[in-house]
C-alpha positions as CSV (number, residue, x, y, z in Angstrom):
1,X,36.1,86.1,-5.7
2,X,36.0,89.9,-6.5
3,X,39.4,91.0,-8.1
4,X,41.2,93.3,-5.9
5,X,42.1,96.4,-8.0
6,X,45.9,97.8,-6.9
7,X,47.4,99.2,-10.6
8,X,45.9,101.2,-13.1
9,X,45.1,98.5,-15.7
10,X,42.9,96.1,-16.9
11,X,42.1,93.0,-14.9
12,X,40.4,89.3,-15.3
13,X,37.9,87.9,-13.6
14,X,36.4,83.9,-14.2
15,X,32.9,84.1,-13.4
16,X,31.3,80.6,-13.3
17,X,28.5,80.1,-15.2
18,X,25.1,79.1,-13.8
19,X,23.7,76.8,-16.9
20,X,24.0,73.1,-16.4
21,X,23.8,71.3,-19.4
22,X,21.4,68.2,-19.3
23,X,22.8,64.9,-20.9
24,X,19.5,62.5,-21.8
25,X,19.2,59.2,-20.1
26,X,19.3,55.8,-22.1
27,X,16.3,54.7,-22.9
28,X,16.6,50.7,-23.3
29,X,19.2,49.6,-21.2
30,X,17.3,46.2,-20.4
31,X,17.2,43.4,-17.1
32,X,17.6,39.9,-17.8
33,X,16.0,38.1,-15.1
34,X,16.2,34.1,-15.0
35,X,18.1,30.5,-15.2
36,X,21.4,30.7,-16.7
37,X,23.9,27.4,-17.2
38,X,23.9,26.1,-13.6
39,X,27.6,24.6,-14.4
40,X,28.9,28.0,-16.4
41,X,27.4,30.8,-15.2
42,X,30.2,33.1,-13.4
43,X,28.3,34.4,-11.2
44,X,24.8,34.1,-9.7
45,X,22.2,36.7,-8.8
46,X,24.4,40.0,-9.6
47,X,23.8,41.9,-12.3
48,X,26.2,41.4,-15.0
49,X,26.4,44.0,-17.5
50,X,26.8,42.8,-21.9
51,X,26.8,44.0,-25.4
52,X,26.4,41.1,-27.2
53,X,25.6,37.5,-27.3
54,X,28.8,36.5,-27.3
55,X,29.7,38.6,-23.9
56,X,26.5,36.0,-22.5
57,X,27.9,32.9,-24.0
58,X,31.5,34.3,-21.5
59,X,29.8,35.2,-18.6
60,X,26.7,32.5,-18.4
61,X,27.8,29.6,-20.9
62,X,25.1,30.2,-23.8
63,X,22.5,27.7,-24.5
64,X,21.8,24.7,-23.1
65,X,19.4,22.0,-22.8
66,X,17.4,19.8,-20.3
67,X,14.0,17.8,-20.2
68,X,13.7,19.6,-16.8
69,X,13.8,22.5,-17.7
70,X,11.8,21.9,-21.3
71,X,9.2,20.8,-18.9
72,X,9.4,23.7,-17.0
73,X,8.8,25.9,-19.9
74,X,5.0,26.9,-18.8
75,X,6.3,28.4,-15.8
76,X,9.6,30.2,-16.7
77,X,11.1,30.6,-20.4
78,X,14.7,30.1,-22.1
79,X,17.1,33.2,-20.6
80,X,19.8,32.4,-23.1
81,X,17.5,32.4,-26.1
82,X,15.5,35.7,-24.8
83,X,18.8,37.3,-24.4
84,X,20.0,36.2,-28.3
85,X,16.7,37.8,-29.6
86,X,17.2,41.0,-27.8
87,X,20.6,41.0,-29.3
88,X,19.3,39.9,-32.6
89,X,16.0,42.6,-32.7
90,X,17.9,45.3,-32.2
91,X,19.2,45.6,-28.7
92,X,23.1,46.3,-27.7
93,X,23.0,46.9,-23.8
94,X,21.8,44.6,-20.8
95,X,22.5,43.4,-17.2
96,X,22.0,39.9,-17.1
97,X,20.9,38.2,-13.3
98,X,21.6,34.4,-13.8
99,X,19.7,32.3,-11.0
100,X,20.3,28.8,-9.5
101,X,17.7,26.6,-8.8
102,X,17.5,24.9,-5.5
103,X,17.6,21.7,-6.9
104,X,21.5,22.3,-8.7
105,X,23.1,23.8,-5.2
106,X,21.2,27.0,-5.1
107,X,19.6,29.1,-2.5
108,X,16.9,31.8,-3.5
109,X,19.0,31.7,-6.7
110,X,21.8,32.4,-5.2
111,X,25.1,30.4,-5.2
112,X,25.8,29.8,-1.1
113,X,29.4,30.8,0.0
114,X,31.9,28.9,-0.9
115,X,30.4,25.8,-2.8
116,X,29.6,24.9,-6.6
117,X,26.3,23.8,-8.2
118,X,25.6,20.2,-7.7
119,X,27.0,18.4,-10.8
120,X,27.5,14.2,-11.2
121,X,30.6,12.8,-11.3
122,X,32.5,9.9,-12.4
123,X,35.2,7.5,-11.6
124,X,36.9,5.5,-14.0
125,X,40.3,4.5,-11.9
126,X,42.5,7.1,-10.8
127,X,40.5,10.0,-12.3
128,X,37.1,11.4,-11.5
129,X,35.4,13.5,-13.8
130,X,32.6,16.2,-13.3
131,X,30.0,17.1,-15.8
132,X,29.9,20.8,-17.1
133,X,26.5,19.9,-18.8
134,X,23.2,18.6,-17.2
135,X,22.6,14.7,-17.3
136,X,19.2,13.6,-17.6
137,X,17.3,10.8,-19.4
138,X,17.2,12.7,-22.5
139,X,20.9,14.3,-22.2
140,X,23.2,11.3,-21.9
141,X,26.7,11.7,-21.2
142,X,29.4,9.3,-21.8
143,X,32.9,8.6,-21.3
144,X,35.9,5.6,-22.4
145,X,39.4,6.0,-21.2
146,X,41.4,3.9,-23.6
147,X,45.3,3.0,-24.5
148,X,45.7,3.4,-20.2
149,X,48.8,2.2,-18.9
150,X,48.3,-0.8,-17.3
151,X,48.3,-1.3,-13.2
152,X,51.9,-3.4,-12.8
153,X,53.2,-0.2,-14.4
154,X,52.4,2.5,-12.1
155,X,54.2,6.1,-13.3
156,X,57.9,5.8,-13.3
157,X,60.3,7.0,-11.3
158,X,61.1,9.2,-12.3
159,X,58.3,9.8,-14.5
160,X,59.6,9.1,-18.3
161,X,56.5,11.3,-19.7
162,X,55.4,7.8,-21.4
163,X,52.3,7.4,-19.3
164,X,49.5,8.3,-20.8
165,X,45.7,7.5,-22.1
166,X,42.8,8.7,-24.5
167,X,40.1,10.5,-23.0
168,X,36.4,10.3,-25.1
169,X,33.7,12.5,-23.7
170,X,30.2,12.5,-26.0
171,X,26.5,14.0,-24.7
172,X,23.2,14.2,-26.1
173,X,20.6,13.0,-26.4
174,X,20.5,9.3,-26.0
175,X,20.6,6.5,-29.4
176,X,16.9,5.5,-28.7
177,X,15.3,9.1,-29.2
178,X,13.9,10.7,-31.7
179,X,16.4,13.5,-31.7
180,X,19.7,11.4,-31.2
181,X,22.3,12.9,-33.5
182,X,20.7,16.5,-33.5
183,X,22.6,19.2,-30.9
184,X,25.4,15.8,-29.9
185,X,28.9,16.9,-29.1
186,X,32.0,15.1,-28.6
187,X,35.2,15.5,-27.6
188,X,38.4,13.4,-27.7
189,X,41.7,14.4,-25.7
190,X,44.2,11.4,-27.0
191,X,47.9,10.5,-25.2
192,X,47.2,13.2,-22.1
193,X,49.6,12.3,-19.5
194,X,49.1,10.8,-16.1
195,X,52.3,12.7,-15.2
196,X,51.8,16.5,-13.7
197,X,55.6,16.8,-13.4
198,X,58.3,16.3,-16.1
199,X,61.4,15.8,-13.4
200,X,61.6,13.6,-10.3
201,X,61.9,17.3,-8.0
202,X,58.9,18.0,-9.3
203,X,59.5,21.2,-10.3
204,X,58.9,21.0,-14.1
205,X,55.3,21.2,-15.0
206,X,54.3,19.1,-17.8
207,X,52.0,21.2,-20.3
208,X,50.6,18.1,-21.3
209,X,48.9,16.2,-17.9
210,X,45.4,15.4,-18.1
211,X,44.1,17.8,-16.0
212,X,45.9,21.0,-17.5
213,X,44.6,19.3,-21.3
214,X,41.0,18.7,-19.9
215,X,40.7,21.4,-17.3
216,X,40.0,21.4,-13.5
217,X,36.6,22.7,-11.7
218,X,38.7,26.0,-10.9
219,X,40.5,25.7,-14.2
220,X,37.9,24.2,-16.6
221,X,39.0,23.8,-20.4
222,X,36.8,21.0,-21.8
223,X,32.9,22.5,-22.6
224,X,32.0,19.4,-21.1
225,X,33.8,17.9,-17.7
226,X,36.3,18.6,-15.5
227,X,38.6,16.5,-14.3
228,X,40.9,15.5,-11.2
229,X,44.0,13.3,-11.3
230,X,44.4,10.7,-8.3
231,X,47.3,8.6,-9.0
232,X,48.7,7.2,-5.8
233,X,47.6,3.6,-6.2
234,X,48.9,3.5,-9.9
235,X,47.0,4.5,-13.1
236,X,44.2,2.1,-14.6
237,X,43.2,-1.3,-13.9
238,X,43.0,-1.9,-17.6
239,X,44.5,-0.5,-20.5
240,X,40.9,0.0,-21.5
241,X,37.5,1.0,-19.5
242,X,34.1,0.0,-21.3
243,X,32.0,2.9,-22.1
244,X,30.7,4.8,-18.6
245,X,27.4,6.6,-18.4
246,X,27.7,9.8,-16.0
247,X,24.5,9.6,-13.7
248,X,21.8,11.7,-13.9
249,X,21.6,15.2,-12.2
250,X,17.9,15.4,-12.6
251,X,14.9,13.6,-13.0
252,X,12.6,14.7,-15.7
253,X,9.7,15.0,-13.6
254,X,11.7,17.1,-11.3
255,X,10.5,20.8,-10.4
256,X,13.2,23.4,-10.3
257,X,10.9,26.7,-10.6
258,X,10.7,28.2,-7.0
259,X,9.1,31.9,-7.4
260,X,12.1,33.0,-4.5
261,X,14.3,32.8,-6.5
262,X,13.0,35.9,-8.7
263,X,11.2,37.7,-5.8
264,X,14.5,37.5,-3.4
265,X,16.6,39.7,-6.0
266,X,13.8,42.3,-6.3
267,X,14.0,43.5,-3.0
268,X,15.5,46.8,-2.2
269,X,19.5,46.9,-1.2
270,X,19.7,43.7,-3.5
271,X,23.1,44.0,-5.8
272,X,20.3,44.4,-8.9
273,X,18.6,47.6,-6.9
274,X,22.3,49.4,-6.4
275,X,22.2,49.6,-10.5
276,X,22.5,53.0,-11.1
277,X,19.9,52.6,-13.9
278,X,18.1,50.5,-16.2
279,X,15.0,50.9,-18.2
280,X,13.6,47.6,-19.5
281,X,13.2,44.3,-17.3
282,X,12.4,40.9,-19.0
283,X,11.5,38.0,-16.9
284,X,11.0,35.6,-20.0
285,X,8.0,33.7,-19.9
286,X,7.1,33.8,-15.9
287,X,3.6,34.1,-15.5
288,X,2.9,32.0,-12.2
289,X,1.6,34.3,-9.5
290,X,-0.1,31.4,-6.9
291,X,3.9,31.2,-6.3
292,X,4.9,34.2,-4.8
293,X,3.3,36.9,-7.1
294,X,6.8,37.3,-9.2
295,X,5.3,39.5,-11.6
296,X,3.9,41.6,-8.7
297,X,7.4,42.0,-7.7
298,X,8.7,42.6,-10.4
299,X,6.2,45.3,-11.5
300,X,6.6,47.3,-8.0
301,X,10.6,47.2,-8.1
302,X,9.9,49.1,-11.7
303,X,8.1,51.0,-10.3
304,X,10.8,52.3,-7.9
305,X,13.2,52.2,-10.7
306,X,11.7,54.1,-12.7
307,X,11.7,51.0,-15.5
308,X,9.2,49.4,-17.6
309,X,8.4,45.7,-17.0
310,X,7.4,43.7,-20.6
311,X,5.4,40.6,-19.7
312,X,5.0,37.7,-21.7
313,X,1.3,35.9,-21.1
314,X,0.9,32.1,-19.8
315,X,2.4,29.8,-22.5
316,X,-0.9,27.8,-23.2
317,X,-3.0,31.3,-23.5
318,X,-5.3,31.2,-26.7
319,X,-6.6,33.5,-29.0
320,X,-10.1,31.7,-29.4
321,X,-9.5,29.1,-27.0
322,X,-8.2,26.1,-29.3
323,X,-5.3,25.4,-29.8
324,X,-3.2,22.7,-32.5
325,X,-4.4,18.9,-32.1
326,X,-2.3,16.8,-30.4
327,X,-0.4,15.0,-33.0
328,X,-1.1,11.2,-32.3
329,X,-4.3,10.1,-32.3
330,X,-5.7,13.2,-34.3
331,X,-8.7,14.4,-32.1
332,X,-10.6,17.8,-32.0
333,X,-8.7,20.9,-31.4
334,X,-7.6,21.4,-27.5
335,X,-9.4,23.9,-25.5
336,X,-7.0,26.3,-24.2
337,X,-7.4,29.3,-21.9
338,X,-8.4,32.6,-23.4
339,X,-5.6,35.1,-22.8
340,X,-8.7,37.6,-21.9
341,X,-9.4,35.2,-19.3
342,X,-6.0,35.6,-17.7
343,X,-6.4,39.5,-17.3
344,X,-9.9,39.1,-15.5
345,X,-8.0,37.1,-12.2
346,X,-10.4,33.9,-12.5
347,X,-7.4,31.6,-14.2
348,X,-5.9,30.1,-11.2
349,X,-2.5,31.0,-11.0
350,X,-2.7,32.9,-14.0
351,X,-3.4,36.5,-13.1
352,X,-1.6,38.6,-14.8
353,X,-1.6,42.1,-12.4
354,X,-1.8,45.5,-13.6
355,X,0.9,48.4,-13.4
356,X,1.3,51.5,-15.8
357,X,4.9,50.5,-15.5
358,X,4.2,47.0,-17.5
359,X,3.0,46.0,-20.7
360,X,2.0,42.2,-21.8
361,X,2.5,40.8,-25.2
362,X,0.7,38.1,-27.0
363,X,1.2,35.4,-28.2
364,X,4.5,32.8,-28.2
365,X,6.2,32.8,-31.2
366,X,8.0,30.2,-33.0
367,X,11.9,29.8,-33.2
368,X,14.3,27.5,-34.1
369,X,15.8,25.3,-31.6
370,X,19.1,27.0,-31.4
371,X,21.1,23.7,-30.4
372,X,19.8,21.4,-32.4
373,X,18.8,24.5,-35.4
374,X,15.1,22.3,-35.9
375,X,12.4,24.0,-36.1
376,X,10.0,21.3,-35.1
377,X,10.5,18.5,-32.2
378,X,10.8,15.3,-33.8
379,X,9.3,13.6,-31.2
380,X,5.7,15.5,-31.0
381,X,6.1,17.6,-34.5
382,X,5.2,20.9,-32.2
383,X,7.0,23.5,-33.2
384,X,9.6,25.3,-30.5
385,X,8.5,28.3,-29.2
386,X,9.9,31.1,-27.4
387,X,7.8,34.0,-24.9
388,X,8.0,37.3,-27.0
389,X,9.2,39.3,-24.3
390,X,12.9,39.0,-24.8
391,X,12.5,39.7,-28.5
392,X,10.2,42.6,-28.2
393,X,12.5,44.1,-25.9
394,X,14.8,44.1,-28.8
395,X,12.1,45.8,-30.8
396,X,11.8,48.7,-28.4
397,X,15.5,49.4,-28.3
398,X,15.5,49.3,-32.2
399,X,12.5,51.9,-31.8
400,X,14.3,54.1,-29.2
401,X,17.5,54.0,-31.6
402,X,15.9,54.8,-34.9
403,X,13.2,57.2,-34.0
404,X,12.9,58.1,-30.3
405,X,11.5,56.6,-26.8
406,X,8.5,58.8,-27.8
407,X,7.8,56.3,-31.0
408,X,5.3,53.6,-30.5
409,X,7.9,50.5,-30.5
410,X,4.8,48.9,-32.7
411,X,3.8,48.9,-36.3
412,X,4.9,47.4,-39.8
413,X,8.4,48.6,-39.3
414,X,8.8,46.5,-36.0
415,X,9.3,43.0,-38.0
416,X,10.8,40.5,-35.9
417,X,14.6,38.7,-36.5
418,X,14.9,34.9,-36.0
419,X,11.0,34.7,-35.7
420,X,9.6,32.6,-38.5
421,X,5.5,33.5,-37.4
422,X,3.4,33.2,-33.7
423,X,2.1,30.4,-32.7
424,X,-0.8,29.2,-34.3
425,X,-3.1,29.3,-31.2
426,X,-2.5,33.2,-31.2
427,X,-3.3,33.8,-34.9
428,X,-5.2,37.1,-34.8
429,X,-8.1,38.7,-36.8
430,X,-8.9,42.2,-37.1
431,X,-12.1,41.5,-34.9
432,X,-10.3,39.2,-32.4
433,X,-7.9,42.0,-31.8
434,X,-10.5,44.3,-31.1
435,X,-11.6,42.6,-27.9
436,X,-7.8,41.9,-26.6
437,X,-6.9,45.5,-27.6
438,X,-9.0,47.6,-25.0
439,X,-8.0,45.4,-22.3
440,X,-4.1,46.8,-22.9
441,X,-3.1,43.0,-24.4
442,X,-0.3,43.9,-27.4
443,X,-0.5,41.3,-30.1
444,X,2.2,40.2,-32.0
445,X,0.7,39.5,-35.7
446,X,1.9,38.1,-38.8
447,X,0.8,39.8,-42.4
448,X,1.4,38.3,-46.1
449,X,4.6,39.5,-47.1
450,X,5.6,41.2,-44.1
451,X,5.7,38.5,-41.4
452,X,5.3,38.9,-37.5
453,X,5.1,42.5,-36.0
454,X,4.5,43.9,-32.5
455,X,1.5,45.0,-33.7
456,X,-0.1,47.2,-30.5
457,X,1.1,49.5,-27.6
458,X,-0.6,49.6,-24.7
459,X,-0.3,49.3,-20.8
460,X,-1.4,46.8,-18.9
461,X,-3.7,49.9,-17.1
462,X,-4.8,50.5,-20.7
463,X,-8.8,49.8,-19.6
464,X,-8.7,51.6,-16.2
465,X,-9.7,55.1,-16.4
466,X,-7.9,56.2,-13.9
467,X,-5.0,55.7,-15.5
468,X,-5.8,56.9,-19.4
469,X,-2.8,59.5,-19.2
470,X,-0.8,56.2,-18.9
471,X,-2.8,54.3,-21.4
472,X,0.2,54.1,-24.1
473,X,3.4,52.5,-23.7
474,X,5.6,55.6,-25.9
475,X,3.8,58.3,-23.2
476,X,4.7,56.1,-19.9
477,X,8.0,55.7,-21.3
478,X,8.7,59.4,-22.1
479,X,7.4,60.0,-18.7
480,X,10.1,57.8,-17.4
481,X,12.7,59.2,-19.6
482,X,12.5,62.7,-18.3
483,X,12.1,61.5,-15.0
484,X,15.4,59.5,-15.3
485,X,17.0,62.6,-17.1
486,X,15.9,65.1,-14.5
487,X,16.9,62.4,-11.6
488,X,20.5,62.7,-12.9
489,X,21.4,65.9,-13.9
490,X,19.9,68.0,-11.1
491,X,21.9,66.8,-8.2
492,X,23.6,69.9,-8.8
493,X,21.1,72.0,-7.0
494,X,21.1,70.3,-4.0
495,X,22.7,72.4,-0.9
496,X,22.7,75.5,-3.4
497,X,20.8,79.2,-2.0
498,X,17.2,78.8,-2.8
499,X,16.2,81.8,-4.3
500,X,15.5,83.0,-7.7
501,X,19.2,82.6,-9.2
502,X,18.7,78.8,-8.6
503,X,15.1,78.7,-10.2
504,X,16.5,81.0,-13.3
505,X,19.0,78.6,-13.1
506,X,17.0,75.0,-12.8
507,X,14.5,77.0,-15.9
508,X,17.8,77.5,-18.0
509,X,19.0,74.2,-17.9
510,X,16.1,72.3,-18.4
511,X,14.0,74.3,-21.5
512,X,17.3,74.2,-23.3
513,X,16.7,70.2,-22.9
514,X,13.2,70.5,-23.3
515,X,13.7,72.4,-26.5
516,X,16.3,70.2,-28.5
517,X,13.4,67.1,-27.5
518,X,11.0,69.3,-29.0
519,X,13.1,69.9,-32.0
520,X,13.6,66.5,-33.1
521,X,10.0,65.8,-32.9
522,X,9.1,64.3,-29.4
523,X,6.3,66.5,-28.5
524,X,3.1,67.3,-29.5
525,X,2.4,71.4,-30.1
526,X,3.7,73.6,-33.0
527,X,5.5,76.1,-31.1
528,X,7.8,75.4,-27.8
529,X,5.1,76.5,-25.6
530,X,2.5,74.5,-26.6
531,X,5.0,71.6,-26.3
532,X,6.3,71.9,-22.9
533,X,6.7,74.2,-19.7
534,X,8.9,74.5,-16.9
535,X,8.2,76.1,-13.8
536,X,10.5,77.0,-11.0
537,X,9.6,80.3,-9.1
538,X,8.0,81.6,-5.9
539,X,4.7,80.0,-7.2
540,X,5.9,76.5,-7.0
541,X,8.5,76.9,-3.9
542,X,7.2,79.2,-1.4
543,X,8.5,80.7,1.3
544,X,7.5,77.8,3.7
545,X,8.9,75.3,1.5
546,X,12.1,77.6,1.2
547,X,12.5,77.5,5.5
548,X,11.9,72.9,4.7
549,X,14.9,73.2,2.3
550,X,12.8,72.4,-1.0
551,X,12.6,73.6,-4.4
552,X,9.6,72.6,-6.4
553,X,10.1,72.4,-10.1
554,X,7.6,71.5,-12.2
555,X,7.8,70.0,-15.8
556,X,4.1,69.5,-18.3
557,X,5.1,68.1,-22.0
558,X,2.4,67.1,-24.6
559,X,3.0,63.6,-25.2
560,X,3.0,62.3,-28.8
561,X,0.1,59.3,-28.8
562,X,0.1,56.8,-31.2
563,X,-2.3,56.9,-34.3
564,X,-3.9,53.5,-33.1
565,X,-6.9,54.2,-35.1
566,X,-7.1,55.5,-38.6
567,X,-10.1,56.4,-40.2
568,X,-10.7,57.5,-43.6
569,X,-14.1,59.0,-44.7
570,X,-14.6,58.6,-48.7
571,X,-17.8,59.9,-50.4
572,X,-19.0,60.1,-54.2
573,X,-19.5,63.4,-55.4
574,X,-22.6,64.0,-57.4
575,X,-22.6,64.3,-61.3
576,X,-22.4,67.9,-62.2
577,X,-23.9,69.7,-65.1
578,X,-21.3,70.5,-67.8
579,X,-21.8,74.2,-68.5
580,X,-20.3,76.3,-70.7
């Protein structure tokens, strides 16, 4: 307000100032979207935010491992191991979005009020145990309660604290495969109490009572069961039970992949579309679109986000169409699926779709088993594999971090952590990449004394020309960048007067932004203006848009485009006469 003058002297008046300083929005906050542990996972289909792999291993329960969902790897990928290659290549901030299949308890991924996942249980006399890890015919858990008190001596009364038994849990893979001994674990809980209280009132908890050592399904302690006391009829039948098998969860031929249980959290008002923001989403090796078009989905809700979907191609994609023998009997080489195939729609249930908002990199690459630490399954000799998306994700955070959003996340200096090479159906030549290239396929390749790189950086609009402004992935995401920034930091002007103050004002703020961007090299132009401009004046709002309530402000940068093509001219110059 004006200062009301009453005294000869000298008087103070705050003015507020009309610049808005712009703060820059992240650039790889990233989206995990998939299966988590059905037993550990916290909580299903909200996005749970994570800075590490350990935060995962807290919220979701880490890795874990089931012929289901081994054989479900064509259709949907390892969410665990995707997230510890982010984490490994470079990335430090995600939302993870753990699903649960139908077949575990779940519905559209969800967890239904009140209820748990389906997990087996087991009796063995007055306590019933529930697995924390899935049984199948290649995950074998077992358990023997031994030195039991005997029925005849049911707890005394009062309880003297002497009743007690040994409690053996082991799981893995079972003694007849090829891979028993590798990822087992065990645990042994010896003299736990079949006594909860100390004192015949009942009023002094005993520390040591099987379910307090072991854990409960609301309390769980062991990595493997849980477990829940019963002891009304007395404790054991015998002081020693033979060796019980928990029954299987799953059958191995069972399908758990339902395309619902993506699509149903990309729709709008879901808990992931309240997230203020996020850039990246990885949906780790989901590909099938004769199931409810997840990728689709997925790439329209990025759309709206303003976020950029990374795709990883159908497992079995080649790069000439063959792919390894199968290891027993030795025949010819298999013949695979071109990925190019894939891109052109006439793969059944392989049709990748297009969005400037997406990118698609080729092909698998191999990793170690992270349970078991092989790096080949003893059973086949096929390497393990993992879809690239989760680690290139990590690539392009290590990109954004080092050099800027407006860097290619591609080239020699992109090597990849915990990768030992790609898959040997998506070797690449120079000449093989130059067919997958144009069609806006990124290949991962792997160079003598470098190893694998993300070694291209296009959209998946790349070969439309309608979309050429969109054709790299470092333009679309600087797009999305200011947009995001912008987004933020001008709420500010909403409800302000709508008159050339507020356009000096909106110009202010954002060429000082504009400015420090193209200081530290994110533009293309050697001066400012040839850089950027920002407009906000009676030529963008007029007076009719003025009497609607809008300002129009508009924002042109010259994007920095990858040098995807180098080419060096070299000529002889001719011998010339010496003179003197």
């Amino acid at each position: 307000m004006p200062v009301t003058t009453t005294f000869p002297g000298i008087y103070i008046e705050e003015i507020q100032s009309s610049a808005h300083t712009i703060t820059a929005a992240p650039t790889s906050i990233t989206v995990f979207l998939g299966y988590t542990h059905p037993y550990k996972t916290n909580v299903f289909g909200k996005p749970v935010e994570i800075f590490s792999f350990s935060d995962y291993e807290r919220e979701f329960g880490g890795f874990f491992d089931s012929a289901v969902f081994d054989a479900e790897a064509n259709l949907f990928g390892d969410l665990a191991q995707a997230v510890n290659q982010f984490f490994l290549n470079g990335g430090s901030h995600a939302f993870v979005v753990g699903l649960l299949p139908e077949a575990l308890g779940g519905q559209n991924g969800l967890l239904p009020a009140d209820s748990s996942p389906t997990a087996p249980t087991l009796s063995i006399g007055p306590l019933t145990f529930t697995a924390r890890e899935i049984t199948d015919d290649q995950h074998v858990m077992t358990i023997v309660v031994s030195n039991a008190t005997p029925i005849g001596s049911p707890p005394s009364s009062p309880p003297s604290g002497d009743d007690t038994c040994d409690v053996s849990i082991t799981y893995g893979p079972p003694a007849d495969s090829p891979l028993a001994g590798f990822g087992a674990v065990a645990e042994t809980y010896r003299q736990v109490s079949l006594n909860e209280y100390l004192d015949a009132a009942n009023t002094k908890k005993n520390s040591n009572f099987v379910e307090t050592r072991i854990g409960t399904p609301t309390n769980p302690i062991s990595s493997l069961v849980t477990v829940q006391a019963d002891l009304s009829n007395g404790p054991f039948q015998n002081t020693t039970s033979p060796p019980r098998t928990v029954p299987q969860i799953l059958k191995s031929d069972a399908i758990i992949f339902n395309a619902s249980d993506f699509t149903a959290v990309l729709q709008s008002d879901t808990a992931l579309d309240k997230l203020a923001i996020f850039n990246l989403l990885v949906i780790p090796g989901v590909t099938d679109n004769d199931s409810g078009s997840v990728l689709a989905v997925a790439q329209a809700f990025c759309e709206g986000k303003r976020a950029f979907l990374i795709m990883d191609p159908p497992r079995d994609n080649s790069a000439d169409g063959t792919g390894d023998p199968p290891p027993s009997p030795p025949t010819s080489p298999l013949q695979l699926p071109l990925i190019e195939d894939t891109f052109d729609g006439n793969t059944p249930g392989e049709s990748i779709p297009f969005s400037k908002n997406a990118a698609l990199y080729f092909p698998y690459l191999k990793c170690n088993n992270p349970i078991t630490g092989l790096a080949k399954d003893p059973a086949t000799d096929v390497p393990y594999e993992v879809p690239p998306s989760g680690t290139v994700a990590g690539v392009f955070a290590r990109t954004d971090l080092n050099r800027g959003v407006w860097k290619a996340p591609a080239g020699l200096e992109t090597t990849l952590t915990n990768v030992s090479d790609v898959v040997d159906r998506g070797r690449m030549t120079d000449q093989r990449q130059g067919t997958l290239n144009p069609l806006g396929i990124n290949c991962v390749r792997s160079f003598p004394g470098i190893g694998p790189v993300v070694f291209g950086a296009r959209t998946s609009v790349a070969n439309n020309p309608s979309f050429q402004q969109w054709k790299y992935v470092p333009v679309r995401r600087m797009a999305l960048f200011l947009e995001q920034t912008l987004y933020a930091n001008l709420t500010w002007v909403v409800f302000e007067p709508n008159d050339e103050p507020l356009w000096a004002a909106i110009r202010t703020s954002i060429e000082a932004f504009m400015l420090g961007l193209f200081r530290q090299g994110a533009f293309q132009g050697e001066k400012p203006s040839d850089a950027f401009q920002v407009k906000c004046d009676s030529q963008t709002t007029t007076q009719a848009d003025i009497d609607n309530g809008i300002v129009n402000i508009v924002v042109g940068f010259a994007p920095l485009k990858p040098a995807e093509f180098v080419i060096i001219k070299i000529t002889q110059l001719a011998g010339q006469t010496q003179t003197s």
